[in-house]
ROSE-4610 file (N, C-alpha, C; in Angstrom, 1 decimal, always signed):
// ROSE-4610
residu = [X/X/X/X/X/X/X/X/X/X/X/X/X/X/X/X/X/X/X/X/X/X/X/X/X/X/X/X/X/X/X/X/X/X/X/X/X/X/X/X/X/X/X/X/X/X/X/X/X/X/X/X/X/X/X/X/X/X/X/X/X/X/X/X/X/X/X/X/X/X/X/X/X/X/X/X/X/X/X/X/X/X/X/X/X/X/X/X/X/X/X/X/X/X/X/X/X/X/X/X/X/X/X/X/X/X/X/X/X/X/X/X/X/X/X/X/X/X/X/X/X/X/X/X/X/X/X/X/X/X/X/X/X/X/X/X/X/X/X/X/X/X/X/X/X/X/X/X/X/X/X/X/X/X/X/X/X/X/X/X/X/X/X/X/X/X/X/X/X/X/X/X/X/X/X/X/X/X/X/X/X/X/X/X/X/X/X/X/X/X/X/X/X/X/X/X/X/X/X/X/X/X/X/X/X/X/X/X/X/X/X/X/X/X/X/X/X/X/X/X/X/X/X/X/X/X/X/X/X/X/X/X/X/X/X/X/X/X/X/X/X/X/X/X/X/X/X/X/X/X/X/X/X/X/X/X/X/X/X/X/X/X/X/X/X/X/X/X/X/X/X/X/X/X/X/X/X/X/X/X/X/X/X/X/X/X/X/X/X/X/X/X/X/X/X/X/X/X/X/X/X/X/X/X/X/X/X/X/X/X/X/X/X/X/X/X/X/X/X/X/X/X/X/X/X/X/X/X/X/X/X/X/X/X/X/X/X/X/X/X/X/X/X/X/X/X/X/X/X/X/X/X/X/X/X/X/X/X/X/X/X/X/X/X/X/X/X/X/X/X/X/X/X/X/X/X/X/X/X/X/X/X/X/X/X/X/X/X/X/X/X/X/X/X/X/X/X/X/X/X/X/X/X/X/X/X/X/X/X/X/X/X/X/X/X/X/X/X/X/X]
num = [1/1/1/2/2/2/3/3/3/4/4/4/5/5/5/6/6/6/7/7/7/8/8/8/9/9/9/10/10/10/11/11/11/12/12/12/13/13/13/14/14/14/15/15/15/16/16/16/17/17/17/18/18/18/19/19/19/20/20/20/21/21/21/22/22/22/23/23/23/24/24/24/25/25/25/26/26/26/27/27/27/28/28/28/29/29/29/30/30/30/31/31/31/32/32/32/33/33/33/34/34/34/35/35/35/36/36/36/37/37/37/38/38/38/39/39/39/40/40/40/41/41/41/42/42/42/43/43/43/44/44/44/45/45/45/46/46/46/47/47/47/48/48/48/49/49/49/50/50/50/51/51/51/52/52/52/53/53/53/54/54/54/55/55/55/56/56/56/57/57/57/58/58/58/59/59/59/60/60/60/61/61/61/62/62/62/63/63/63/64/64/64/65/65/65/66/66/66/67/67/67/68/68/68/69/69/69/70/70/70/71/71/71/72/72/72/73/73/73/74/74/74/75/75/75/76/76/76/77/77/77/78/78/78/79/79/79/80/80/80/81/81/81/82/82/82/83/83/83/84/84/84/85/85/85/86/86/86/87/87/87/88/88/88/89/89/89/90/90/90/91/91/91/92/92/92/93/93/93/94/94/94/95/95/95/96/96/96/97/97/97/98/98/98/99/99/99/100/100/100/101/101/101/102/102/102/103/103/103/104/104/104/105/105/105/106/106/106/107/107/107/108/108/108/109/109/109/110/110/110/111/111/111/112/112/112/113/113/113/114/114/114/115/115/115/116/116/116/117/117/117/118/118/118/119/119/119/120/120/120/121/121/121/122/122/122/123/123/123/124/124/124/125/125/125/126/126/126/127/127/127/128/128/128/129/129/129/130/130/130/131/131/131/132/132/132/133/133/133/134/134/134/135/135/135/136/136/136/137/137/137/138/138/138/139/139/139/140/140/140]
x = [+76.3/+77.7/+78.4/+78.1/+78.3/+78.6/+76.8/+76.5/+77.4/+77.7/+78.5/+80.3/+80.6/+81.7/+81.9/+81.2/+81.0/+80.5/+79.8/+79.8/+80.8/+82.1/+83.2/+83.8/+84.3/+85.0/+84.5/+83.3/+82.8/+83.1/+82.7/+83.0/+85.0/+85.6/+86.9/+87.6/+86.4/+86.5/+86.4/+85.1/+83.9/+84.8/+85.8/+86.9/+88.3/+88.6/+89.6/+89.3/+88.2/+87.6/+86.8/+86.8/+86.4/+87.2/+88.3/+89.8/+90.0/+90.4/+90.8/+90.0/+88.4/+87.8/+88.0/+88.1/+88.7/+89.9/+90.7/+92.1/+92.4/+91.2/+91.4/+89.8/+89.5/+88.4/+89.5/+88.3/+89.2/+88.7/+89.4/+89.3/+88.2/+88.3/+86.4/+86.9/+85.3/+85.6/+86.5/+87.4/+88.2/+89.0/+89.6/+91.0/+91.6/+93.1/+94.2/+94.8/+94.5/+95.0/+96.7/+97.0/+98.3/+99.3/+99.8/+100.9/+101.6/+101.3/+102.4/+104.0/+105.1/+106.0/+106.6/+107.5/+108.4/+109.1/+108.6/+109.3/+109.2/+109.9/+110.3/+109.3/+108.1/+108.0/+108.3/+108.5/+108.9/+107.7/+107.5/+106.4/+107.4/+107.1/+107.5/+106.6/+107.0/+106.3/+106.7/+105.9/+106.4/+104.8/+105.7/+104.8/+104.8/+103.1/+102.7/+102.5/+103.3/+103.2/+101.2/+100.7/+99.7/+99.9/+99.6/+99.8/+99.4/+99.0/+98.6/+98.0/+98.7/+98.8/+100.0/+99.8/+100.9/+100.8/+102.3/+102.5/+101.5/+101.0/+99.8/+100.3/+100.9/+101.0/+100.6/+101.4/+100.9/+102.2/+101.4/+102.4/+102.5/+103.7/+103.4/+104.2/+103.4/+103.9/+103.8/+105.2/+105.7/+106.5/+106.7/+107.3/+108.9/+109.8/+110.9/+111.8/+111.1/+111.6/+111.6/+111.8/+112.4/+111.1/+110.4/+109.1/+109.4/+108.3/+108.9/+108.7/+109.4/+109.0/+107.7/+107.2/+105.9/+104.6/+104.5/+103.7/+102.9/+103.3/+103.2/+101.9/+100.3/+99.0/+99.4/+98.8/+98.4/+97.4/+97.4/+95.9/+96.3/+95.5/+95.3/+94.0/+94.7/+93.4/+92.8/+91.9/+91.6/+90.5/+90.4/+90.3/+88.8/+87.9/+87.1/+87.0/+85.9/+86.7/+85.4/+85.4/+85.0/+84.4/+85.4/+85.3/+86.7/+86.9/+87.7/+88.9/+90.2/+91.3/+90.9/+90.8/+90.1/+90.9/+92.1/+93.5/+94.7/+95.0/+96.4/+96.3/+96.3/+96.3/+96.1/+94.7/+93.2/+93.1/+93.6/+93.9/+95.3/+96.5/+97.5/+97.8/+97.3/+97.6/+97.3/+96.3/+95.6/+96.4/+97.3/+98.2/+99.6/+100.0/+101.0/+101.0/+99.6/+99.1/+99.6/+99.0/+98.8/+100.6/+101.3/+102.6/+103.1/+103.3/+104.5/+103.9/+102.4/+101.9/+102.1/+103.1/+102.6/+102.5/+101.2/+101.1/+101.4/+101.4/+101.9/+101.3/+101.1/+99.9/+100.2/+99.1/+99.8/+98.5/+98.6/+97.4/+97.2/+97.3/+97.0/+96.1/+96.8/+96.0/+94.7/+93.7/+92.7/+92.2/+91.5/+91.6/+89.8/+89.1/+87.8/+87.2/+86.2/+86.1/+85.0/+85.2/+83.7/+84.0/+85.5/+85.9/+84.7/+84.5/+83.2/+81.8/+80.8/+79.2/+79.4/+79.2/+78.8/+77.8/+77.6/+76.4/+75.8/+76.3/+75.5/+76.0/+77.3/+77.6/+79.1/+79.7/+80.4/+81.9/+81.9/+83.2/+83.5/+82.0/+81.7/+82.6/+81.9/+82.6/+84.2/+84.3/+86.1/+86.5/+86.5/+86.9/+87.0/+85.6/+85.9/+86.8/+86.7/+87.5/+89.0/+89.6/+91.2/+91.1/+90.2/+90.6/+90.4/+89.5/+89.9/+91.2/+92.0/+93.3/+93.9/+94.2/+94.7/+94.5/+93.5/+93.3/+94.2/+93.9/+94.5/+95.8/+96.2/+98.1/+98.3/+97.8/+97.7/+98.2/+96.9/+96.8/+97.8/+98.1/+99.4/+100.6]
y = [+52.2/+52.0/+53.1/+54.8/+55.8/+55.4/+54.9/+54.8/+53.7/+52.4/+51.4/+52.0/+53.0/+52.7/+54.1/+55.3/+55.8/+55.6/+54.2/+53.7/+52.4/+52.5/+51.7/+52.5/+53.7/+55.0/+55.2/+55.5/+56.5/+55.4/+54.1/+52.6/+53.0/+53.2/+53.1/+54.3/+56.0/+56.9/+56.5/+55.7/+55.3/+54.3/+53.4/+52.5/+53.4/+54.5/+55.1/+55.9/+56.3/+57.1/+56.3/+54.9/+54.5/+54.0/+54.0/+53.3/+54.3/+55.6/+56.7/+56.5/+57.0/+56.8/+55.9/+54.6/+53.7/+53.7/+54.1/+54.2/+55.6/+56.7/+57.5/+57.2/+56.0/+55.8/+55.7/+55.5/+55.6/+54.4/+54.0/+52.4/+52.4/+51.3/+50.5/+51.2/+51.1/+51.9/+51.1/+51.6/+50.3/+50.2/+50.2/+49.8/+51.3/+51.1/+52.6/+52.3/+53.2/+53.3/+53.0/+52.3/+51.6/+52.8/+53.4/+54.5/+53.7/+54.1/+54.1/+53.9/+52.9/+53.5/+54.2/+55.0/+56.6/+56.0/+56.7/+56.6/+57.8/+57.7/+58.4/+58.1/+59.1/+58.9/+60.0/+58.9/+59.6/+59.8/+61.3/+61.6/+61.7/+61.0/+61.2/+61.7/+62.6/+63.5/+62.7/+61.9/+60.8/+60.8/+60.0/+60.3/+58.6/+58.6/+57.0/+57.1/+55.9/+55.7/+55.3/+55.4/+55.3/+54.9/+53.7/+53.1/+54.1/+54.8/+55.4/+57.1/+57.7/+59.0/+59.3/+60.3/+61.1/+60.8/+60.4/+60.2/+60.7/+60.2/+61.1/+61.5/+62.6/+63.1/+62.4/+61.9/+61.1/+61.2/+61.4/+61.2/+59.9/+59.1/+57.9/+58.2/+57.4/+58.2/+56.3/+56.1/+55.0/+55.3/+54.7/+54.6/+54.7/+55.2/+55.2/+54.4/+53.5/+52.9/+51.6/+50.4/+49.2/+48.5/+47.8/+47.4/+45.7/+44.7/+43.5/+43.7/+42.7/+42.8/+41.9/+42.4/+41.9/+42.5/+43.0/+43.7/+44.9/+46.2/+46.9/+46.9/+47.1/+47.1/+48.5/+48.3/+49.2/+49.7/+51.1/+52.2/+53.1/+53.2/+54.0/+55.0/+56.2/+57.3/+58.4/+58.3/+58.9/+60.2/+61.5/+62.6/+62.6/+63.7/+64.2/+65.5/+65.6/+66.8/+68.1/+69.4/+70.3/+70.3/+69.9/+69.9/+70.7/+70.7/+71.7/+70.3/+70.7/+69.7/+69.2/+69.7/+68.6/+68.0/+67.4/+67.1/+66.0/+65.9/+64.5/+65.2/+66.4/+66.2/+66.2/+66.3/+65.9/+64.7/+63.7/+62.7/+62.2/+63.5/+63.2/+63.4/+64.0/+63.8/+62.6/+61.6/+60.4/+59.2/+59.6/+58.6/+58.5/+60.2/+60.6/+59.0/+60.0/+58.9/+57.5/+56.7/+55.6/+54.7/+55.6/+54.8/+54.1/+54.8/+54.8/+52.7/+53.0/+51.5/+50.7/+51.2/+49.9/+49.9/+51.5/+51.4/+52.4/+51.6/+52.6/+52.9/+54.4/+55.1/+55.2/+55.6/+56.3/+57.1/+58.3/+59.3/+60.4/+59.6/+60.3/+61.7/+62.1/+63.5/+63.1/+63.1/+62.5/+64.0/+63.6/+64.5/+64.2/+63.1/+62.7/+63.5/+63.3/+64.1/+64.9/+65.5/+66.5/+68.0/+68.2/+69.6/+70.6/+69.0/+69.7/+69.0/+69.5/+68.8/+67.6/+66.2/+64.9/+65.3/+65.0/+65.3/+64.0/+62.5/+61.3/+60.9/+61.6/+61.2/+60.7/+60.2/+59.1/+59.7/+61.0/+61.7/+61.6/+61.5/+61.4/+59.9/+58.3/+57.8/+57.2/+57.6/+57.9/+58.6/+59.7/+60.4/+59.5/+58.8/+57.7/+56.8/+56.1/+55.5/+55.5/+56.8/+57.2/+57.4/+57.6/+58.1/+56.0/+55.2/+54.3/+53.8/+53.9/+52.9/+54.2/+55.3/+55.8/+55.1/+55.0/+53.8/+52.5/+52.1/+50.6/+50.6/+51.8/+52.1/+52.1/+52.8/+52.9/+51.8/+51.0/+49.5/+49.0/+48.8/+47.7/+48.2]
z = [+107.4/+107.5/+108.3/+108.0/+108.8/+110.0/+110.6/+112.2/+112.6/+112.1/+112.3/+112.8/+112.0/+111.7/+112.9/+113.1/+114.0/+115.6/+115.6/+117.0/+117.4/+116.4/+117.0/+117.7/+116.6/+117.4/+118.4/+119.0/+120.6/+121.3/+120.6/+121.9/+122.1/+121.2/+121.7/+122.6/+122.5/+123.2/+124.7/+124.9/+125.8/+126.6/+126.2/+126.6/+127.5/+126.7/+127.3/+128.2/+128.4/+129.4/+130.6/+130.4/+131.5/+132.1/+131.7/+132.3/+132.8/+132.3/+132.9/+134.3/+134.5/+135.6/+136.7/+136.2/+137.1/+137.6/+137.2/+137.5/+138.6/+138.4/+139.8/+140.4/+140.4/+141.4/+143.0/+144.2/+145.6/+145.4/+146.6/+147.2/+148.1/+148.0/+148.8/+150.3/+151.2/+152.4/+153.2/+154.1/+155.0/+154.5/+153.0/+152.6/+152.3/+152.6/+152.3/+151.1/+150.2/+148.7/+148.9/+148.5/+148.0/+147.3/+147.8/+147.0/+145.7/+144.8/+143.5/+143.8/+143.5/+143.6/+142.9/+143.6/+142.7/+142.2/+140.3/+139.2/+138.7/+137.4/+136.7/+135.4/+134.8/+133.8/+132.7/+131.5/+130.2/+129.4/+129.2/+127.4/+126.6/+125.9/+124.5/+123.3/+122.0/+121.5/+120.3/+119.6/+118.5/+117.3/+116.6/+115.3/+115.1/+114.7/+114.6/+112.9/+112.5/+111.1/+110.9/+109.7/+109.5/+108.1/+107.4/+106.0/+105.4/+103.9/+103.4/+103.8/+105.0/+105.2/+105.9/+106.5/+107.0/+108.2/+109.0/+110.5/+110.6/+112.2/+113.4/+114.9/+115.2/+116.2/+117.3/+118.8/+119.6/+120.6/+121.9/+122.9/+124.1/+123.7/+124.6/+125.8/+126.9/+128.1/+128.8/+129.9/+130.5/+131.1/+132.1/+133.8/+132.9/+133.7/+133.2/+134.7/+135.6/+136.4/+136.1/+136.4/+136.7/+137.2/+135.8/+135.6/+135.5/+135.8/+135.1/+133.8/+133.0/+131.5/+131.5/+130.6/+130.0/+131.2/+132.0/+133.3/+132.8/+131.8/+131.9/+130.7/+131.1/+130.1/+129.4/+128.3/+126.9/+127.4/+127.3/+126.8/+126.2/+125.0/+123.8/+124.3/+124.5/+125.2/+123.7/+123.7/+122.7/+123.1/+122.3/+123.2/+123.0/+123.4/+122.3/+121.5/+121.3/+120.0/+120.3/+120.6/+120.9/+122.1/+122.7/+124.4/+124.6/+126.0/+126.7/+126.4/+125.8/+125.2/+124.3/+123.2/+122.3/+121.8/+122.2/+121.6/+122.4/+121.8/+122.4/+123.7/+124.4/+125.9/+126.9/+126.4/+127.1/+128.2/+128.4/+128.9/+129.7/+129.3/+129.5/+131.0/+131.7/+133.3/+133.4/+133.2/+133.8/+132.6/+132.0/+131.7/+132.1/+133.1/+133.1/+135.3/+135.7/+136.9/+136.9/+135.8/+135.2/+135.5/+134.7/+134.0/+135.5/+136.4/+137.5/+137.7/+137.9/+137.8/+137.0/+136.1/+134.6/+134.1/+133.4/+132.1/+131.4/+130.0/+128.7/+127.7/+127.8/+127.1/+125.7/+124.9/+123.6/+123.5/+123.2/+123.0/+121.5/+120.7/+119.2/+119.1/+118.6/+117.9/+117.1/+117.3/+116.2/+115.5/+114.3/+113.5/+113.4/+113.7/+113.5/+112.1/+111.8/+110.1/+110.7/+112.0/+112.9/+112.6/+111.6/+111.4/+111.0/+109.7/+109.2/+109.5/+109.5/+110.2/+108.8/+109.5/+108.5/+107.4/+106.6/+105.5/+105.1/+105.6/+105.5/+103.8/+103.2/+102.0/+101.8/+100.7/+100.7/+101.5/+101.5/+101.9/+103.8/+104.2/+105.8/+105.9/+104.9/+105.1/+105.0/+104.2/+103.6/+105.1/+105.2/+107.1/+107.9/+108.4/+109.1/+108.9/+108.1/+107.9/+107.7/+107.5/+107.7/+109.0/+110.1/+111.2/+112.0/+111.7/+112.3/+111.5/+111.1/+110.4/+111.0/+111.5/+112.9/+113.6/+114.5/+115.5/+115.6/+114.1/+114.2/+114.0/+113.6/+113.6/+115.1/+115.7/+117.4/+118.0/+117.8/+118.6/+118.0/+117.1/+116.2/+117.2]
């Protein structure tokens, strides 16, 4: 159940970091990268309710210009943890990129239960588990 509940998380890491990639890939050879238009975007420094714990630190970041309604895709960037940023803003230039096009980020503070080394007992999965219903506060 560990490994299950631990290879949803890296898939949802593994998700936000390929989007990231894609989104500063260059364009095919022969075509001229399309400029962004100039906006204005807003971070915001907000707290996501989480049923049964304490807000979770998260900054959502979106074009603060004149978007159609309903245009603008969701990405939930999620960081990693004992890397260089191990934190909400690890990702945040490449969502700050992102907005002027449309989209709107939200990048949670995760807390993962990697503080301390897993030990394969019932407390590893309880951690997990509060950190995906983070997630799913996210996504909601």
């Amino acid at each position: 159940m560990v490994r299950t509940l631990i290879g949803k998380a890296a898939l949802a890491v593994a998700v936000a970091g390929a989007l990231a990639t894609v989104a500063a890939a260059s364009p095919p050879p022969g075509r001229t990268p399309t400029p962004a238009p100039a906006a204005q975007v807003s971070v915001q420094d907000i707290r996501v309710p989480v049923p049964g714990q304490q807000p979770v630190p998260a900054y959502l970041v979106r074009s603060d210009g004149a978007l159609k309604p309903g245009s603008q895709a969701g990405i939930l960037f999620l960081h990693w943890l004992g890397q260089i940023h191990s934190d909400r803003t690890e990702f945040l230039a490449e969502a700050i990129q992102l907005a002027p096009r449309g989209a709107v980020s939200l990048l949670p503070q995760g807390v993962f239960p990697w503080r301390v080394a897993p030990s394969g007992k019932p407390a590893d999965v309880t951690a997990i588990k509060r950190q995906l219903a983070v997630f799913q506060a996210c996504l909601n």
